[in-house]
N, C-alpha and C positions, 0 to 999 in steps of 0.2 A: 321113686325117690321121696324124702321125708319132706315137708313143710313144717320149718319150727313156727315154735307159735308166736304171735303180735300180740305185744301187750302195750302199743298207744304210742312208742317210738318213730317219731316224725323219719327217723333218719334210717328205719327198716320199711317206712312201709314201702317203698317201690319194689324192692327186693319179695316181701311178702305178695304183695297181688300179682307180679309177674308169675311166681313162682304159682298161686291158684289158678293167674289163667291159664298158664300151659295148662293143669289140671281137667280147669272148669273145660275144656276142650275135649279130653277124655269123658268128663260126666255126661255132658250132651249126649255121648253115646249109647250109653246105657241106659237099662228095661229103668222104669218111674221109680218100682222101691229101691233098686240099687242107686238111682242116682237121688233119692229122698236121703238115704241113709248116707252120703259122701256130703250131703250139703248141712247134713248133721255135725260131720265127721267135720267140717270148715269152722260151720259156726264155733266147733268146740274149741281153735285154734284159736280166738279172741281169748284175751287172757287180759286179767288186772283192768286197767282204766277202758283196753278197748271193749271189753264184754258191755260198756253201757249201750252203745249203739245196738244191741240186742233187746232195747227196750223200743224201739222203734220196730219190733217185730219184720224184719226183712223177709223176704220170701224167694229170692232170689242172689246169686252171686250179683248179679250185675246193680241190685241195691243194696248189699253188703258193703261192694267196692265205690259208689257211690258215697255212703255215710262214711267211711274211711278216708275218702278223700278230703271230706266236710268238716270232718271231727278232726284229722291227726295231719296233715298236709301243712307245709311249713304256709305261715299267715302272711310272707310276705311277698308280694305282689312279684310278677317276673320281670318287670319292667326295674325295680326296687334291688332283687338279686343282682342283674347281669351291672347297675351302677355300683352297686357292692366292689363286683371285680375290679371296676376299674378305675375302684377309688386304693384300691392296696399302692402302699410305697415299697419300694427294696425294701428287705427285712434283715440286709447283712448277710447273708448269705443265698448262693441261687439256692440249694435245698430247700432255705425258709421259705423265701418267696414263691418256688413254685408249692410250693407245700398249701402256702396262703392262698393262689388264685387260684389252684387245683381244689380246695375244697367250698369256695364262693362257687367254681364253675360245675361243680357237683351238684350244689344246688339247685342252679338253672338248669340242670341237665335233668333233675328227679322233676321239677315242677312243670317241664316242658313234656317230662313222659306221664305225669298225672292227669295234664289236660286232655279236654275233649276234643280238641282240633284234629283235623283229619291227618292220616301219619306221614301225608305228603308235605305238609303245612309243618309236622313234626319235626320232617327230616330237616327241612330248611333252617329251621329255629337254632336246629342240634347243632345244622353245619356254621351257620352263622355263630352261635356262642361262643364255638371252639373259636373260630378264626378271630372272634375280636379277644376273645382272653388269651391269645396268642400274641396279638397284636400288642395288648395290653402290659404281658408280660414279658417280651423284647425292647417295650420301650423304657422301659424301669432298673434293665437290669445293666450293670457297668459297660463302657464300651468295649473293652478288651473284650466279652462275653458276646457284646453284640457282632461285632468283629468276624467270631468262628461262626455265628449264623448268617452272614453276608455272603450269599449265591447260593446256600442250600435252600435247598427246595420244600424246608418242613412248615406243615400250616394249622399245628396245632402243639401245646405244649410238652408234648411227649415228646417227640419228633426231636424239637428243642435242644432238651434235655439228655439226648440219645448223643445227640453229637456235641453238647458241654463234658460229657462225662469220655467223649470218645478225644478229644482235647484235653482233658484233662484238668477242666474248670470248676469242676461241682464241689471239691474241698476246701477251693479257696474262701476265704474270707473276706471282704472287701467294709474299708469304712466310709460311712454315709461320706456317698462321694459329693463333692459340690466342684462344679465348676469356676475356675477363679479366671481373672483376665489374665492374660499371659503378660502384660505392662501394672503391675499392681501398683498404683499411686504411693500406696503405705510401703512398698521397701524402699523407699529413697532417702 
C-alpha cells in the first residue's frame, strides 16, 4: 500500500507514522541496500515545512519519528486536552455536541498514541478517555436524550449515539435548555 506524504499537519501525523511503522517492520527485513534505499524512499515522504527535520540528518526511522513528534505533535499537554473535553456545553444539537467532544477526544487519543509510555499504560489512557468523554457527554446533553441512555449498557460515545439515532433523537434540536423551578416566584 502507498504512504501519502507529510508535510507538517499536526492532524496527519498519527496516521503517517502508523502507516511507516507497519512499513518500517517490513524494512527490518530486508538485505542493508534494499532497506538503505526504502529509508530513502521515507525520508523522500517529508514534504514542505516537515522536510526541515531533515536538517537534523536522522539516520534512522525511529529518529525521524522522534523529531516528528517534537516538531509537528499538537503543543498541548494531555492533561490540558482531556480538560478541553470536559469543558464543551451542549451545542444545540446532539450531532453538534458529539461532533465537539468527538474531535477534543480525538485529540487525547493521537497524543496518547504519540507517547512513549508503554502500550499497556497506552491502553488504559485510551480506555479511560473514552469513558470520561462519555461520561462527559451524557451529562450535557437534554434529559429526554439522557433518558434513552438509562440501563444501556454503552461506555463510550459511539455506543451513545447508536442508540439516539436508533430512538430517533439525533435530528432533534433542542434550546439551551435551563432548568427553572417548577414554583417560579415571578408567575404570580
Amino acid at each position: 500500500s502507498t504512504v501519502p506524504a507529510f508535510r507538517g499537519d499536526s492532524s496527519e501525523l498519527v496516521r503517517f507514522i502508523q502507516s511507516i511503522d507497519t512499513v518500517s517492520e517490513e524494512i527490518s527485513k530486508l538485505p542493508k541496500l534494499e532497506a538503505t534505499l526504502k529509508f530513502e524512499q521515507i525520508k523522500n515522504l517529508l514534504q514542505d515545512q516537515a522536510k526541515c527535520i531533515l536538517r537534523e540528518n536522522p539516520s534512522t526511522w525511529e529518529e525521524i519519528k522522534v523529531l516528528l513528534i517534537r516538531s509537528f505533535s499538537d503543543p498541548e499537554s494531555l492533561g490540558s486536552l482531556q480538560d478541553k473535553v470536559e469543558k464543551i456545553n451542549f451545542q444545540g444539537s446532539i450531532q453538534k455536541t458529539f461532533s465537539a467532544v468527538q474531535y477534543c477526544l480525538m485529540r487525547v487519543l493521537d497524543k496518547i498514541r504519540l507517547s512513549n509510555d508503554e502500550e499497556s499504560l497506552k491502553e488504559d489512557r485510551t480506555r479511560h478517555a473514552k469513558e470520561r468523554a462519555y461520561r462527559h457527554f451524557r451529562s450535557i446533553i437534554p434529559e429526554s436524550c439522557k433518558a434513552a441512555l438509562t440501563g444501556n449498557r454503552c461506555k463510550n460515545i459511539h455506543d451513545a449515539m447508536n442508540i439516539l439515532s436508533e430512538e430517533g433523537l439525533l435530528n432533534e434540536t433542542f434550546q439551551a435548555y435551563v432548568h427553572y423551578p417548577i414554583n417560579n416566584p415571578f408567575d404570580k
